[in-house]
VEXDREN-2710 file (C-alpha; in Angstrom, 1 decimal):
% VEXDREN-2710
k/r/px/py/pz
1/UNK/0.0/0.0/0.0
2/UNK/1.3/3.3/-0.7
3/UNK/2.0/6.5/1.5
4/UNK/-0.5/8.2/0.3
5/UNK/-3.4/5.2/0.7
6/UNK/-2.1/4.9/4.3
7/UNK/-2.7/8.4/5.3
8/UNK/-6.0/8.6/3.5
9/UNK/-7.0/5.1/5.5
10/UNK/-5.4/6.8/8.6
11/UNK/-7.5/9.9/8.3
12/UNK/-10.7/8.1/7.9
13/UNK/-10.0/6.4/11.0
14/UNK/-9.2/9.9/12.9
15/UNK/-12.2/11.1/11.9
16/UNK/-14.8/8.7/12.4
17/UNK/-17.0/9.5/14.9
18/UNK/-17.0/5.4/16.1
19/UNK/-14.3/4.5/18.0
20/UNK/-11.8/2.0/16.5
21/UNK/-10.1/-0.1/18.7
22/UNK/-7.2/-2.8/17.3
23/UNK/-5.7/-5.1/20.2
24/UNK/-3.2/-7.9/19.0
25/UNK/-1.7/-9.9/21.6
26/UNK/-3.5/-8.2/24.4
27/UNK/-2.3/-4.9/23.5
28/UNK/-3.3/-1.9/22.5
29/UNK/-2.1/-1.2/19.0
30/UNK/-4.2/1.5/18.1
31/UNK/-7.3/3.6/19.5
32/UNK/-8.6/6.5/17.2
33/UNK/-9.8/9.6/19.1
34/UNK/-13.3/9.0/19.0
35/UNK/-12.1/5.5/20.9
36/UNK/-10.3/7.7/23.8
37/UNK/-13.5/9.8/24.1
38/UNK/-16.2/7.3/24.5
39/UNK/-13.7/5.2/26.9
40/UNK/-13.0/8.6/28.9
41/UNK/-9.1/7.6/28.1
42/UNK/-6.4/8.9/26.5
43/UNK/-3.9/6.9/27.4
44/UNK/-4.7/3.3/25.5
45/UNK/-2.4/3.1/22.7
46/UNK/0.2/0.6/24.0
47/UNK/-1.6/-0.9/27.0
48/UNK/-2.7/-4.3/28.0
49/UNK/-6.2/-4.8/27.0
50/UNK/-7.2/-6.6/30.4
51/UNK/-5.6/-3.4/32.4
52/UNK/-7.6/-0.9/30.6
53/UNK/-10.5/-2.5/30.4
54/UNK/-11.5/-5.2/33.1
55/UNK/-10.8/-2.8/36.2
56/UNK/-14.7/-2.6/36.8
57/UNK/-17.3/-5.4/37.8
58/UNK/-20.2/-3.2/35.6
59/UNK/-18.3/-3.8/32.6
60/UNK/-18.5/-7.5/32.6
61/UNK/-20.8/-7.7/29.8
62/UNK/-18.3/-5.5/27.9
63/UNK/-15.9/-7.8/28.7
64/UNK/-18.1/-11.1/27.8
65/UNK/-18.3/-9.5/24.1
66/UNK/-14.4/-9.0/23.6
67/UNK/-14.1/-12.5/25.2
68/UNK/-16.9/-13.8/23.0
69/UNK/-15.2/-12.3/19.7
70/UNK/-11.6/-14.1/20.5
71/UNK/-12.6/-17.5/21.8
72/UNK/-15.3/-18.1/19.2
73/UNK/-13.4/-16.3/16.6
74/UNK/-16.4/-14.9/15.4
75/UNK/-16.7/-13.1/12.1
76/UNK/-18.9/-10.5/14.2
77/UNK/-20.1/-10.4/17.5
78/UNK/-22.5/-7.1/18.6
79/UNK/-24.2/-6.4/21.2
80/UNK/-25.7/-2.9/23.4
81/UNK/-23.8/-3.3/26.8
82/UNK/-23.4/-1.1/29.7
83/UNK/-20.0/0.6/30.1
84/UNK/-19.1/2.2/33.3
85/UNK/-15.8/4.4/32.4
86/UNK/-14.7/5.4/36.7
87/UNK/-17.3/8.8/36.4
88/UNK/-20.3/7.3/34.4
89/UNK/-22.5/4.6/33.4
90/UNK/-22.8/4.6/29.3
91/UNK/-24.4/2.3/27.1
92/UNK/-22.7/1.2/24.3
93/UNK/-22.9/-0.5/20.8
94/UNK/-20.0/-2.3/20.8
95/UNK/-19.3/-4.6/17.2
96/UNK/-15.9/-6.9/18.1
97/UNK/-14.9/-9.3/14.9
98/UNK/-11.2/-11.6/15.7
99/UNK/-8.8/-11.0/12.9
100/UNK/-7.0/-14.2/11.5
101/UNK/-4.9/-13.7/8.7
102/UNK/-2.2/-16.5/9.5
103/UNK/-0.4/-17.6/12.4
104/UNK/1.6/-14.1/12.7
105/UNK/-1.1/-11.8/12.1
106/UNK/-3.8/-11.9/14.3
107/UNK/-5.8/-9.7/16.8
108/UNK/-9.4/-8.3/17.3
109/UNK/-10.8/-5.0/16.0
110/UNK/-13.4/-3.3/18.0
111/UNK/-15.6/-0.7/17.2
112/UNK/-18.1/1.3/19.4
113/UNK/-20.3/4.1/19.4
114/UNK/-22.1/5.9/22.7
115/UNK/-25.8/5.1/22.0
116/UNK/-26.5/6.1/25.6
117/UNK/-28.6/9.3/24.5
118/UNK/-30.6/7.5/22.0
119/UNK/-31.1/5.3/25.0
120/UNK/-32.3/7.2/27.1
121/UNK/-34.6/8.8/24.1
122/UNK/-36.0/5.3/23.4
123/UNK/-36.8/4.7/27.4
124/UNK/-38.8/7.9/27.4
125/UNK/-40.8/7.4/24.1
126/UNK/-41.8/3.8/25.9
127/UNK/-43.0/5.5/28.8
128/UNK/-45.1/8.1/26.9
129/UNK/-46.9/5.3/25.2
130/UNK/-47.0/3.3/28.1
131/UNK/-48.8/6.7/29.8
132/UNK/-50.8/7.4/27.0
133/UNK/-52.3/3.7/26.4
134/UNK/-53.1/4.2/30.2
135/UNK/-54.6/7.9/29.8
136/UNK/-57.0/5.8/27.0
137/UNK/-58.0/3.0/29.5
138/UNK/-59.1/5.7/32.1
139/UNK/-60.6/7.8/30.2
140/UNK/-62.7/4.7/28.3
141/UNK/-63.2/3.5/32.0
142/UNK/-64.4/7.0/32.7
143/UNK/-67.1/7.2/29.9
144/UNK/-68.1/3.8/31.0
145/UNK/-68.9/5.2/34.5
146/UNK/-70.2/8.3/33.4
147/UNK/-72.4/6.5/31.5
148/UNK/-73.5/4.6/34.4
149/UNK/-74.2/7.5/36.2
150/UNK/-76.2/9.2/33.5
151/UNK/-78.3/5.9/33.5
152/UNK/-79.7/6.3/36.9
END
């Protein structure tokens, strides 16, 4: 590949707003910015994967993905999981596929994206129609009574 195919490649990855994440041999290799945002880090490039990333008992189901992606050398495994990053609880879209070229190049890719907002968002339109659906039953409950009443 040429220079000027790798910086175009590289700049993509800079400027994705999904974080990229490439660990071979339990390192770190690479983390593009978006990566260090959504992890609250900025220190990943170069670090053990287990040491950055298995510090917290909420994250286990983060952790169960990457785990899921190496030891089934899946072609793809996603999943929504809750992230807590030391400050905050997130939720996160997390895609992690195992890489194997050949014996020498190997190593998982992982890619994220914060969905926490859109979340959050799709909690609160569930409990509006959960609220209106029970405004309907009370006010059909209502008529039914008022009905009554007018009866007698």
């Amino acid at each position: 590949m040429s220079q000027s195919h790798e910086r175009f490649y590289g700049r993509i990855l800079q400027n994705m707003t999904e974080g990229v994440v490439l660990v071979r041999q339990g390192v770190i290799q690479f983390a593009n910015p978006a990566a260090m945002a959504i992890f609250d880090r900025d220190d990943l490039q170069g670090r053990n994967f287990a040491s950055a990333f298995i510090e917290y008992k909420e994250n286990d189901d983060f952790n169960q993905c990457i785990l899921d992606a190496i030891y089934g050398h899946s072609a793809m495994n996603e999943n929504i999981v809750a992230f807590f990053d030391g400050r905050q609880m997130r939720q996160l879209h997390i895609k992690a596929s195992f890489l194997n070229m050949d014996d020498d190049t190997s190593g998982l890719i992982i890619v994220v994206d914060d969905v926490s907002e859109l979340m959050k968002l799709r909690n609160e339109v569930t409990t509006i129609e959960e609220l209106h659906e029970l405004n309907r039953k009370l006010a059909a409950r209502n008529a039914h009574l008022q009905r009554a009443h007018d009866h007698y």
